[in-house]
C-alpha positions as CSV (number, residue, x, y, z in Angstrom):
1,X,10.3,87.7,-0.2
2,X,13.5,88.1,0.9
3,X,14.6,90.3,-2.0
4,X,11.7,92.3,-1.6
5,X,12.4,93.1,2.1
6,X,15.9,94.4,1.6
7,X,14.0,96.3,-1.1
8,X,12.3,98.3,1.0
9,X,15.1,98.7,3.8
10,X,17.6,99.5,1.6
11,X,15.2,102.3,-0.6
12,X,14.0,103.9,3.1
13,X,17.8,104.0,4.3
14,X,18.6,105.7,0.9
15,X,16.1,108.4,1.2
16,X,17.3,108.9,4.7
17,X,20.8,108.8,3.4
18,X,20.3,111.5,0.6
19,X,19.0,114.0,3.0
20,X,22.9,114.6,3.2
21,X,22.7,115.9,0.1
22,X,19.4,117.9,0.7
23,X,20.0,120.3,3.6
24,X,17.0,122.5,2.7
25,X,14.4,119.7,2.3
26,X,16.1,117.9,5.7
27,X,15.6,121.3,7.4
28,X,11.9,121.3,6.0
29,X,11.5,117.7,7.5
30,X,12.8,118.7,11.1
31,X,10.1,121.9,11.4
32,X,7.5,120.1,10.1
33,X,8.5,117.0,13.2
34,X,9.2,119.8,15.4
35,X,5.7,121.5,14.5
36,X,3.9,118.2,15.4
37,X,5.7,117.7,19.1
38,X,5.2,121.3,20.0
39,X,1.4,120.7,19.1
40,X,1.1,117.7,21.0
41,X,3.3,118.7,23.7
42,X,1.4,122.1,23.9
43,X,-2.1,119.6,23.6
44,X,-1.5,117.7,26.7
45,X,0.3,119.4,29.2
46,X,-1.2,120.0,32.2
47,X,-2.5,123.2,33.6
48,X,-4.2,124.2,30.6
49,X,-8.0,125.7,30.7
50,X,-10.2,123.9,29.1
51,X,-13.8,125.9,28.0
52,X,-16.7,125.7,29.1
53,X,-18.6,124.7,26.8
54,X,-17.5,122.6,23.1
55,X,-18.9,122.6,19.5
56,X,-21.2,119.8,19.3
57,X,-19.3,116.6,18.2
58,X,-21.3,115.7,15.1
59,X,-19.4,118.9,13.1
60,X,-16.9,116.6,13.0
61,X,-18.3,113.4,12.1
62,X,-19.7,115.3,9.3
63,X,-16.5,116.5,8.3
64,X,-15.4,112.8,8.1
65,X,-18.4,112.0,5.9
66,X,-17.9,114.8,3.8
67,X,-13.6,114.2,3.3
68,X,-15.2,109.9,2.6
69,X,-17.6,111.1,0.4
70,X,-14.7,113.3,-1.5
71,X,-12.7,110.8,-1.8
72,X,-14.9,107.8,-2.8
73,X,-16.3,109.9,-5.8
74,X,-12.8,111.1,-6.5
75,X,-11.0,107.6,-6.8
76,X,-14.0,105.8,-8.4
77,X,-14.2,108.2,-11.1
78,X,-10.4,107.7,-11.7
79,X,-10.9,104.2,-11.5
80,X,-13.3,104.4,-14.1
81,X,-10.7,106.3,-16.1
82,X,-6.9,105.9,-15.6
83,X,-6.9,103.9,-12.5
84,X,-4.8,104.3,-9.5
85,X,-1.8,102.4,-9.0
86,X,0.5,101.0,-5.8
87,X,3.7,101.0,-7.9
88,X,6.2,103.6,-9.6
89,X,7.7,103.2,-12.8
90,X,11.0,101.8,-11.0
91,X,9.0,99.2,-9.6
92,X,8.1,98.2,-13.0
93,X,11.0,98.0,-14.3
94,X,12.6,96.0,-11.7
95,X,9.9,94.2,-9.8
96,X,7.1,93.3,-13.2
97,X,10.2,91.5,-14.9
98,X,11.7,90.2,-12.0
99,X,10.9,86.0,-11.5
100,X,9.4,86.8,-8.1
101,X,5.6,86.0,-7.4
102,X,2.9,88.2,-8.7
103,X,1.5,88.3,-5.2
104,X,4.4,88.5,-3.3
105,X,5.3,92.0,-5.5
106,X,1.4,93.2,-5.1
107,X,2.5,92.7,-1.3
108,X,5.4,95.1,-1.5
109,X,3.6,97.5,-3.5
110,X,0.6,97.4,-0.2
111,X,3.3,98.1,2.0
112,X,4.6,100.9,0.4
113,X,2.1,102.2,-0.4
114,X,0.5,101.8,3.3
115,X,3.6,103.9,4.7
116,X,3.4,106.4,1.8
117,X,-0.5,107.3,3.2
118,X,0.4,107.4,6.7
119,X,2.8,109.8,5.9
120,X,0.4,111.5,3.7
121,X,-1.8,112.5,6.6
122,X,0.2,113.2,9.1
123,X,-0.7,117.3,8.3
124,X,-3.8,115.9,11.5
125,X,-1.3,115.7,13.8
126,X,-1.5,119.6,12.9
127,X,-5.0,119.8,14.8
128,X,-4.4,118.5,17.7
129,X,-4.9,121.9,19.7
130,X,-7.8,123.0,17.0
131,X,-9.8,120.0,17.7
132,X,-9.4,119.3,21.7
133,X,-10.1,123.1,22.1
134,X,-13.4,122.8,19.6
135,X,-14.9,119.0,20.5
136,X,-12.9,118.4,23.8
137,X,-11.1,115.3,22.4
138,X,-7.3,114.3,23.3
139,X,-4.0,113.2,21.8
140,X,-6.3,109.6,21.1
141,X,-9.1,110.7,19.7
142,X,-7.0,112.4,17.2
143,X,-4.4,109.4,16.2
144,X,-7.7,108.0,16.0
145,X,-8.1,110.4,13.0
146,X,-5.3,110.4,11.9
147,X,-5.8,106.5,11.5
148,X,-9.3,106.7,9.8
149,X,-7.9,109.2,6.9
150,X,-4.9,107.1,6.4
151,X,-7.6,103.9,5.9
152,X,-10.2,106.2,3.7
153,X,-7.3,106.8,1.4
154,X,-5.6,103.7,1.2
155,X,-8.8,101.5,0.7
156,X,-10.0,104.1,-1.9
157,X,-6.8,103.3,-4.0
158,X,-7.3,99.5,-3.6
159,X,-11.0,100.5,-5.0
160,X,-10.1,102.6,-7.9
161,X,-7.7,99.5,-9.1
162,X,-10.2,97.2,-8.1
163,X,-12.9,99.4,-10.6
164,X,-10.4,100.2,-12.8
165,X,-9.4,95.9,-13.4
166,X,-13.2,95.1,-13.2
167,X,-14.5,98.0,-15.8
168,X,-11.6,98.6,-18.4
169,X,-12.9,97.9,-21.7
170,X,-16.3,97.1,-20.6
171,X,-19.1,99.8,-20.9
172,X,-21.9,97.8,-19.2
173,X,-19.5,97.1,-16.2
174,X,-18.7,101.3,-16.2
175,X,-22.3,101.7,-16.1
176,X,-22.9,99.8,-13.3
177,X,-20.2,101.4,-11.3
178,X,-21.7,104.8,-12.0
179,X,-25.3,103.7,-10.9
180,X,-23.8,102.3,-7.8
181,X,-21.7,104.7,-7.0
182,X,-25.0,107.6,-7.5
183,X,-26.6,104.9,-5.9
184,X,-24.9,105.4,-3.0
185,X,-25.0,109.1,-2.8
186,X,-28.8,108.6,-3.2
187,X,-29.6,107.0,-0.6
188,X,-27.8,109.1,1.7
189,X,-29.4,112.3,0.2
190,X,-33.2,110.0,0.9
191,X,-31.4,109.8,4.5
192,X,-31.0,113.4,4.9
193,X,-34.0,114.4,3.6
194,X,-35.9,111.4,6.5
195,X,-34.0,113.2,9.2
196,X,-35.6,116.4,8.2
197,X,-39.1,115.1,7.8
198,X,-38.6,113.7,11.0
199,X,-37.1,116.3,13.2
200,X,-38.0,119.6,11.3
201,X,-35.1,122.4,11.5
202,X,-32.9,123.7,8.7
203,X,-30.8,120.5,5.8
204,X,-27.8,121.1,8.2
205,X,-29.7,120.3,11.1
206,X,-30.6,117.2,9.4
207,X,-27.0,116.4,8.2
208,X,-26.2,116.5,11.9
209,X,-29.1,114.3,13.2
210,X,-27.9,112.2,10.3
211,X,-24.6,111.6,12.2
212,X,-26.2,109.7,14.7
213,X,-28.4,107.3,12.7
214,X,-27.6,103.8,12.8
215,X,-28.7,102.8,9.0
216,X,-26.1,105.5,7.8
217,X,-23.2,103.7,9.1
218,X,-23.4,100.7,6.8
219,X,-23.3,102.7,3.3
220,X,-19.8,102.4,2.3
221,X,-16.1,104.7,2.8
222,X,-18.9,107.1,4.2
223,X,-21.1,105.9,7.2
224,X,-17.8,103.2,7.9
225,X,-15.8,106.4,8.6
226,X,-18.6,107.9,10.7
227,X,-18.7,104.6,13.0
228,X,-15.1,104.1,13.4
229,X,-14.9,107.3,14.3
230,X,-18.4,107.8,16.7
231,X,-17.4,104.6,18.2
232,X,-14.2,105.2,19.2
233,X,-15.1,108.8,20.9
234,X,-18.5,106.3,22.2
235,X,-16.5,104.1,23.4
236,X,-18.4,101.3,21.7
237,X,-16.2,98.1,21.3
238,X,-19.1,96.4,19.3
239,X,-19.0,99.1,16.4
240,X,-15.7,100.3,16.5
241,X,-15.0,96.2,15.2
242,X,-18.0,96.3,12.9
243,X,-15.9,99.5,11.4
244,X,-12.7,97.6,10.8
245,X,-13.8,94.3,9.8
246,X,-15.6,96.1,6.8
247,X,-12.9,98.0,5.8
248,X,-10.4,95.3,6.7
249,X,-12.8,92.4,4.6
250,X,-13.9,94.6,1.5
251,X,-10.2,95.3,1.5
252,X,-9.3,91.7,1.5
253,X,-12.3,91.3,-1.3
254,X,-10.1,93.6,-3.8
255,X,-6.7,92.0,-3.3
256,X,-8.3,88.8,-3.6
257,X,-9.4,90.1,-7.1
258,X,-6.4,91.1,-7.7
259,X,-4.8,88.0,-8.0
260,X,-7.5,85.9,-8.6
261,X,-7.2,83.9,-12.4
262,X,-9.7,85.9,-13.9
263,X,-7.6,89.6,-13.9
264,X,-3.9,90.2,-14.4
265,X,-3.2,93.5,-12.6
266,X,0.2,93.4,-14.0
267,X,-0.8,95.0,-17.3
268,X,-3.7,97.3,-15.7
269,X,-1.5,98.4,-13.1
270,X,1.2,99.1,-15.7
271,X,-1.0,101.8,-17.8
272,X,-2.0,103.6,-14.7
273,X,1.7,103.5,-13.1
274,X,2.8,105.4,-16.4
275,X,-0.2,107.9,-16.3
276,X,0.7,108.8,-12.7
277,X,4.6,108.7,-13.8
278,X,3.6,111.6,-16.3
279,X,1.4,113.8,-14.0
280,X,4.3,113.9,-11.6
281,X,6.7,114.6,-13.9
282,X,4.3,116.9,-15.4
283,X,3.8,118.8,-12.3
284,X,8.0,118.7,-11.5
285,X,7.6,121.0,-14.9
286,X,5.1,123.0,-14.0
287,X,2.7,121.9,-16.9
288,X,-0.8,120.9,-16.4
289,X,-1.8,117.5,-17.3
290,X,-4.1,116.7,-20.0
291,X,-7.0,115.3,-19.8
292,X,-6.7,111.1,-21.0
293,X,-11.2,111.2,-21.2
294,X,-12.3,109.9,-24.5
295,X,-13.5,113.2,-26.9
296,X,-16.2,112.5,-29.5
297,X,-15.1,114.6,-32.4
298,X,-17.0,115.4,-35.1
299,X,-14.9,114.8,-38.6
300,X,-16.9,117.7,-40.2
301,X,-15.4,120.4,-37.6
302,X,-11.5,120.3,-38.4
303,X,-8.7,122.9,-37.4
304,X,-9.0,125.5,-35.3
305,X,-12.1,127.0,-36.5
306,X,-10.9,130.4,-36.7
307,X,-7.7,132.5,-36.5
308,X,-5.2,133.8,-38.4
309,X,-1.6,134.7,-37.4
310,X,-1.0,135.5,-33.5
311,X,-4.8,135.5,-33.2
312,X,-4.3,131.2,-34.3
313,X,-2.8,131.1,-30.4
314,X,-6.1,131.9,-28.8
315,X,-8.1,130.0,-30.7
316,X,-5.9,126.9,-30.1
317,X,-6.7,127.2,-26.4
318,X,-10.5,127.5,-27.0
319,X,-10.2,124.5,-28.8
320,X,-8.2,122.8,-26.1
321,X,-10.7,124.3,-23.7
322,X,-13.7,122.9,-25.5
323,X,-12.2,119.5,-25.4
324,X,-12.4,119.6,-21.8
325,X,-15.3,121.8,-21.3
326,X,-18.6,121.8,-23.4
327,X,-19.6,125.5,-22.2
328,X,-15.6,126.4,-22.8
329,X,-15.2,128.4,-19.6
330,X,-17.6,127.3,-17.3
331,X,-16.2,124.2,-15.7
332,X,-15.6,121.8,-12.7
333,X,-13.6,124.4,-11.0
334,X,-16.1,127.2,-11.7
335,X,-19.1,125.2,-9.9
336,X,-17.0,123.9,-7.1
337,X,-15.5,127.3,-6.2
338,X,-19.2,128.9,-6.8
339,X,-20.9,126.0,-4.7
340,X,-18.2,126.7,-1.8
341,X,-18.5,130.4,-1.7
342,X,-22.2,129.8,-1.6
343,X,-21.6,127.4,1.6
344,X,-19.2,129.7,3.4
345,X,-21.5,132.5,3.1
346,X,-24.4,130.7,4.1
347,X,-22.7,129.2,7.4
348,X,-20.7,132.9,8.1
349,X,-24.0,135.0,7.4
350,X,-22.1,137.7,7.6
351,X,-20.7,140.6,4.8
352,X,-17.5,139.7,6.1
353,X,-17.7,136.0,4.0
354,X,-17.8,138.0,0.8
355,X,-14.4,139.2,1.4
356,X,-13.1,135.6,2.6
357,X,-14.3,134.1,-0.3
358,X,-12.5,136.7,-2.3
359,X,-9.3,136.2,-0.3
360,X,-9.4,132.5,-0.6
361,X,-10.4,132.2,-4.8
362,X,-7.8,135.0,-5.2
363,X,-5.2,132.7,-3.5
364,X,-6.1,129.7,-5.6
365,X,-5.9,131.7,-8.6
366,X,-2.2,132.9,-8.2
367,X,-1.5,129.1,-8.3
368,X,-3.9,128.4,-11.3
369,X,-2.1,131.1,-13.2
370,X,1.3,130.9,-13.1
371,X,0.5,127.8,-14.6
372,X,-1.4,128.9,-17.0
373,X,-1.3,129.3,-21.1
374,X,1.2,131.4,-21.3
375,X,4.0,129.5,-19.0
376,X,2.8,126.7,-21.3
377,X,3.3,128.6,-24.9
378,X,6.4,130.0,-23.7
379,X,8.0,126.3,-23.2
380,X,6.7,125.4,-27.1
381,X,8.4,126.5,-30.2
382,X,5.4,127.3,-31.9
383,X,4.6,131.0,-30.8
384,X,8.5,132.2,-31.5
385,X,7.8,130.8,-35.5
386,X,4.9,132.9,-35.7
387,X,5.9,136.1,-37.9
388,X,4.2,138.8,-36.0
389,X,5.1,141.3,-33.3
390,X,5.9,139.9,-29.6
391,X,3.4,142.0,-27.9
392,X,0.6,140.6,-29.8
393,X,1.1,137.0,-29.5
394,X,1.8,137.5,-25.7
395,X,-1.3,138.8,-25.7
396,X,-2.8,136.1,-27.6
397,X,-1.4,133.5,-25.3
398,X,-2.7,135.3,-22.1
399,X,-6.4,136.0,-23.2
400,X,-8.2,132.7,-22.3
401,X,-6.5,133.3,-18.5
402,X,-7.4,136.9,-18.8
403,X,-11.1,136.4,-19.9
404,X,-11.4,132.6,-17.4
405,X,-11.2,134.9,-13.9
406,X,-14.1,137.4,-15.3
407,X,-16.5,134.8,-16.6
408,X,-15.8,132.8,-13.1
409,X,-16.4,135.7,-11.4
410,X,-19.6,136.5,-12.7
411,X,-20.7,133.4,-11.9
412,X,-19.2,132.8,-8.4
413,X,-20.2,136.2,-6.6
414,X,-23.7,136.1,-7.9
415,X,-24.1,133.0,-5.9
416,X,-22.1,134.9,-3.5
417,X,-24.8,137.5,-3.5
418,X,-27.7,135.3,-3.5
419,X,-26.3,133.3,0.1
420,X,-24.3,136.5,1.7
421,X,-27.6,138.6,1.4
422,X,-25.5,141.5,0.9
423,X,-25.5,144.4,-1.8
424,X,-25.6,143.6,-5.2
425,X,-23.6,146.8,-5.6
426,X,-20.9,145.4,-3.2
427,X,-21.0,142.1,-5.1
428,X,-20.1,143.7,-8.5
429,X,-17.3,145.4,-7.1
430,X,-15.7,142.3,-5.2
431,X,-16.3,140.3,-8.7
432,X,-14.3,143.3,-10.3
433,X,-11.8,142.6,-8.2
434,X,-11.5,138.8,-8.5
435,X,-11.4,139.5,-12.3
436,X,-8.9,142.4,-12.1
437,X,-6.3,140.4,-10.4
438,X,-6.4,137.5,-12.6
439,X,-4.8,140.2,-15.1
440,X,-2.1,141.2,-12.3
441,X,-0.9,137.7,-11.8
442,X,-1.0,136.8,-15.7
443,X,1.5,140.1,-15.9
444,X,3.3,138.9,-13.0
445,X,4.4,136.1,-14.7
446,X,5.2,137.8,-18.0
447,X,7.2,139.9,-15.5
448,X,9.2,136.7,-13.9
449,X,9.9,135.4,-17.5
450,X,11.0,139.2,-19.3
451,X,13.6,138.7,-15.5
452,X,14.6,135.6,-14.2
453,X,14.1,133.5,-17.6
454,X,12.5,130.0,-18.3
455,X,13.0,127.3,-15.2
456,X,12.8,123.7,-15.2
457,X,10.0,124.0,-12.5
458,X,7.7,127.1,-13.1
459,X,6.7,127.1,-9.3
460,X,9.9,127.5,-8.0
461,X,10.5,130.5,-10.7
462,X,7.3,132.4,-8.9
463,X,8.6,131.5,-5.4
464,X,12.0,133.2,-5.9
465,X,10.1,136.0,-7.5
466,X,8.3,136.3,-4.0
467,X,9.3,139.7,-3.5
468,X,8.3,141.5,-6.7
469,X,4.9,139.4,-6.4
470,X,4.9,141.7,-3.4
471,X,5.8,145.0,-4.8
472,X,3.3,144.5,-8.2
473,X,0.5,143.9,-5.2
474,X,1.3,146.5,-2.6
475,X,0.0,148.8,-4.6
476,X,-3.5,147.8,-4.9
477,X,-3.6,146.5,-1.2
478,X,-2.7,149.2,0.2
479,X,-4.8,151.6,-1.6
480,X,-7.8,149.8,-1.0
481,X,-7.0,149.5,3.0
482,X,-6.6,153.1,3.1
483,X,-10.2,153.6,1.1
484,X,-11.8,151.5,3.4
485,X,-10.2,153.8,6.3
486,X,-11.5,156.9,5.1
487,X,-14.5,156.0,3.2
488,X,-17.9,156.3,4.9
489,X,-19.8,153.8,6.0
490,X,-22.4,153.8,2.9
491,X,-19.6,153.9,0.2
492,X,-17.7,151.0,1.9
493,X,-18.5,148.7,-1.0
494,X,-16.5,150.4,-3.3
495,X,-13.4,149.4,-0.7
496,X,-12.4,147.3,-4.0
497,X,-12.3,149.1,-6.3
498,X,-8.7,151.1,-6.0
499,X,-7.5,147.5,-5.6
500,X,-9.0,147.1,-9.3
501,X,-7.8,149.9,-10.7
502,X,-3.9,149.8,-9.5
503,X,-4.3,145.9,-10.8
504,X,-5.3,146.8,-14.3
505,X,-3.1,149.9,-14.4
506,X,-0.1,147.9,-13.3
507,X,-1.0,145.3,-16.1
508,X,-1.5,147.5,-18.6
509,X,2.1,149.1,-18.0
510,X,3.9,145.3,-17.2
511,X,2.3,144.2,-20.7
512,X,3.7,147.4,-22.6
513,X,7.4,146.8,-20.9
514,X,7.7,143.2,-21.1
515,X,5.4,142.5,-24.4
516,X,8.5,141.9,-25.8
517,X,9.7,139.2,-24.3
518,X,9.6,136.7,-27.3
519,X,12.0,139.2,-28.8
520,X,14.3,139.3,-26.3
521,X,14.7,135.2,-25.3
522,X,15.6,131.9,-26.7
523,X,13.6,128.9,-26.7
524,X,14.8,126.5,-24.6
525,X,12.5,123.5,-24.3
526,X,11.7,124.3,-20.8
């Protein structure tokens, strides 16, 4: 155990150490610290008015179920899958071979892995002034928090092993996961839906009245949260234990499977350390993972079903796209985003949600498409072989990204429409818009490739081209702020649509300019 202590010391005085050699990321460290004291600093000094009146106090323990509920699904389904993992792949080569104890390294990898989720959530300390100001809670209340999220994650990871080591191989065993795990999310549903028998008012009104029911607290991640959380703020000794000892005992429960006779971690853990090894390393590149679930394919459908010369590019990524969607591109991300724009609308009732959503998906999109096919093509040899003109396969690459924003946002603003109650008109317009600038950010980065060339890490590329992501959008912003400005009040829903047109005008012309791109670079593996 020794060993494995000056393991750990001498790996956190080494980070510490190459910080030397890291100015910008030790500069990043010291304004994120300095962030945190000014919040908590600014939090708790006196003199400071506090209102009159706060939000009520189950928002927030809803919020907690909501983030357990999250997570819970998230890491069983991966446990179901891949696993999750308390070890990198230098731990496995130095610790795995290593004649040490199996439970003395599964030790180690807990305490790492501890730290690492402490330091995950440390982004709470963040809310200290957010949260005293909206539920009238202090600098406890919220390492409180802070303490709960760390545990929600960290026992979530030990249960995704734990599922992954029970299930792997075993389809009846996967099964019963599943039904437990729906299981679970039943019976809280048949909770909700008592609470609004009982008391009447609106499902969020019941969700609330749910926070305070004593039954909910035992289900699992969820309700344990919830009473940790409620107790503490409560003041209740007696539940506040009942939280940790079932964390703290299920917990125990895992590791004890872990090394009990019946499961060898070492070669589970192993498979899963070098799944997470590649979607880090994957992400470092800027590439998107693939998917590792099981496809049934049916040997009578073979190639790419379609295609010929640069058009054989798109109809790759259909087939890629089919493989992990069965309606192509309708899928988890389209329903999420749809089922939270329908949310935030509902709770804003107001025609200013439309445009939050807008912002907000618009946002995520920039991210989803510099990411995209065409970053991906353009690191492959394939579309350079291809004996047709540059313009055409770039266009080819681009057209499942081009054509995924417009079938989204058909989708996501007429659920938009249904919960906003506001103009259908308004709606279409908005939706234009969303599509529209899925073509300015797919040009954008044809334009960052034609200048700056391929990167090791495609995110990076698209933050030094910051600037010029500013000028190809300033004209579309700005024309639709001065619309809105002079536009009368009935025509106000078409405050979108100069933002539309400069976005598919600028495309158009990037796309001419810089179609030929392929002709004009080198491959380079990157």
């Amino acid at each position: 155990m020794k060993a494995l202590g000056y393991l750990l010391l001498t790996t956190l005085k080494n980070r510490i150490l190459s910080l030397k050699k890291k100015p910008a990321l030790l500069i990043l460290y010291l304004i994120i610290g300095a962030g945190i004291g000014v919040m908590v600093i600014v939090s708790v000094r006196p003199g400071i008015q506090e209102p009159k009146a706060y939000s009520d106090i189950r928002i927030l323990y809803a919020i907690i179920a909501g983030i357990g509920g999250v997570f819970l699904y998230s890491f069983v389904t991966t446990g179901l899958s891949t696993g999750s993992t308390l070890f990198t792949m230098a731990d496995v080569g130095l610790l795995f071979v290593a004649p040490i104890s199996s439970r003395k390294i599964l030790l180690y990898g807990l305490i790492k892995q501890m730290a690492t989720t402490f330091l995950s959530a440390i982004f709470i300390l963040y809310q200290v002034q957010t949260i005293r100001n909206s539920f009238g809670l202090g600098v406890g209340a919220i390492l409180n928090l802070f303490f709960i999220y760390a545990v929600i994650i960290f026992f979530c990871q030990l249960l995704s092993i734990g599922i992954y080591i029970f299930s792997n191989g075993n389809a009846e065993r996967k099964t019963l996961v599943k039904l437990i795990l729906f299981g679970l999310f039943a019976v809280t549903a048949l909770e909700i839906y008592f609470q609004y028998l009982q008391n009447g008012g609106t499902v969020l009104q019941a969700v609330f009245n749910l926070m305070n029911f004593k039954p909910f607290y035992f289900i699992p991640v969820i309700g344990w949260s919830v009473m940790f959380m409620s107790a503490f703020v409560e003041g209740n000794v007696i539940y506040l234990s009942i939280a940790l000892l079932l964390f703290l005992i299920s917990s125990i429960i895992i590791i004890s499977f872990f090394t009990s006779g019946e499961a060898d971690y070492y070669e589970d853990v192993l498979r899963s350390t070098e799944i997470v090894y590649n979607k880090l390393q994957d992400a470092k590149n800027g590439k998107r993972t693939a998917s590792v679930r099981r496809i049934k394919i049916k040997e009578e459908k073979t190639g790419l079903q379609g295609g010929k010369g640069y058009m054989s590019i798109f109809y790759k990524h259909i087939l890629e796209k089919k493989r992990t969607s069965r309606f192509v591109f309708l899928d988890t991300y389209t329903v999420l985003a749809a089922g939270g724009a329908g949310l935030v609308c509902y709770f804003m009732n107001s025609e200013y949600s439309v445009y939050v959503v807008l912002g907000v998906l618009v946002y995520i999109q920039f991210f989803v498409t510099v990411l995209g096919k065409l970053s991906d093509e353009l690191s492959k040899p394939y579309i350079y072989m291809i004996p047709e003109k540059s313009i055409k396969k770039v266009v080819a690459a681009s057209m499942t990204t081009l054509i995924k924003p417009c079938s989204d946002a058909v989708i996501i603003f007429t659920v938009v429409c249904i919960f906003s109650k506001t103009s259908p008109f308004l709606n279409l317009f908005v939706a234009l818009a969303y599509a529209s600038s899925g073509a300015i950010f797919i040009s954008y980065t044809l334009l960052c490739q034609r200048l700056f060339g391929g990167m090791p890490n495609k995110l990076i590329s698209s933050m030094l081209g910051l600037t010029l992501f500013m000028l190809v959008m300033a004209p579309g912003i700005g024309a639709s702020i001065a619309a809105v400005l002079l536009l009368p009040e009935a025509f106000l829903f078409l405050g979108t649509f100069p933002f539309t047109f400069c976005c598919i005008v600028i495309s158009i012309f990037i796309f001419a300019v810089c179609g030929d791109l392929l002709d004009k670079a080198e491959y380079t593996g990157k």
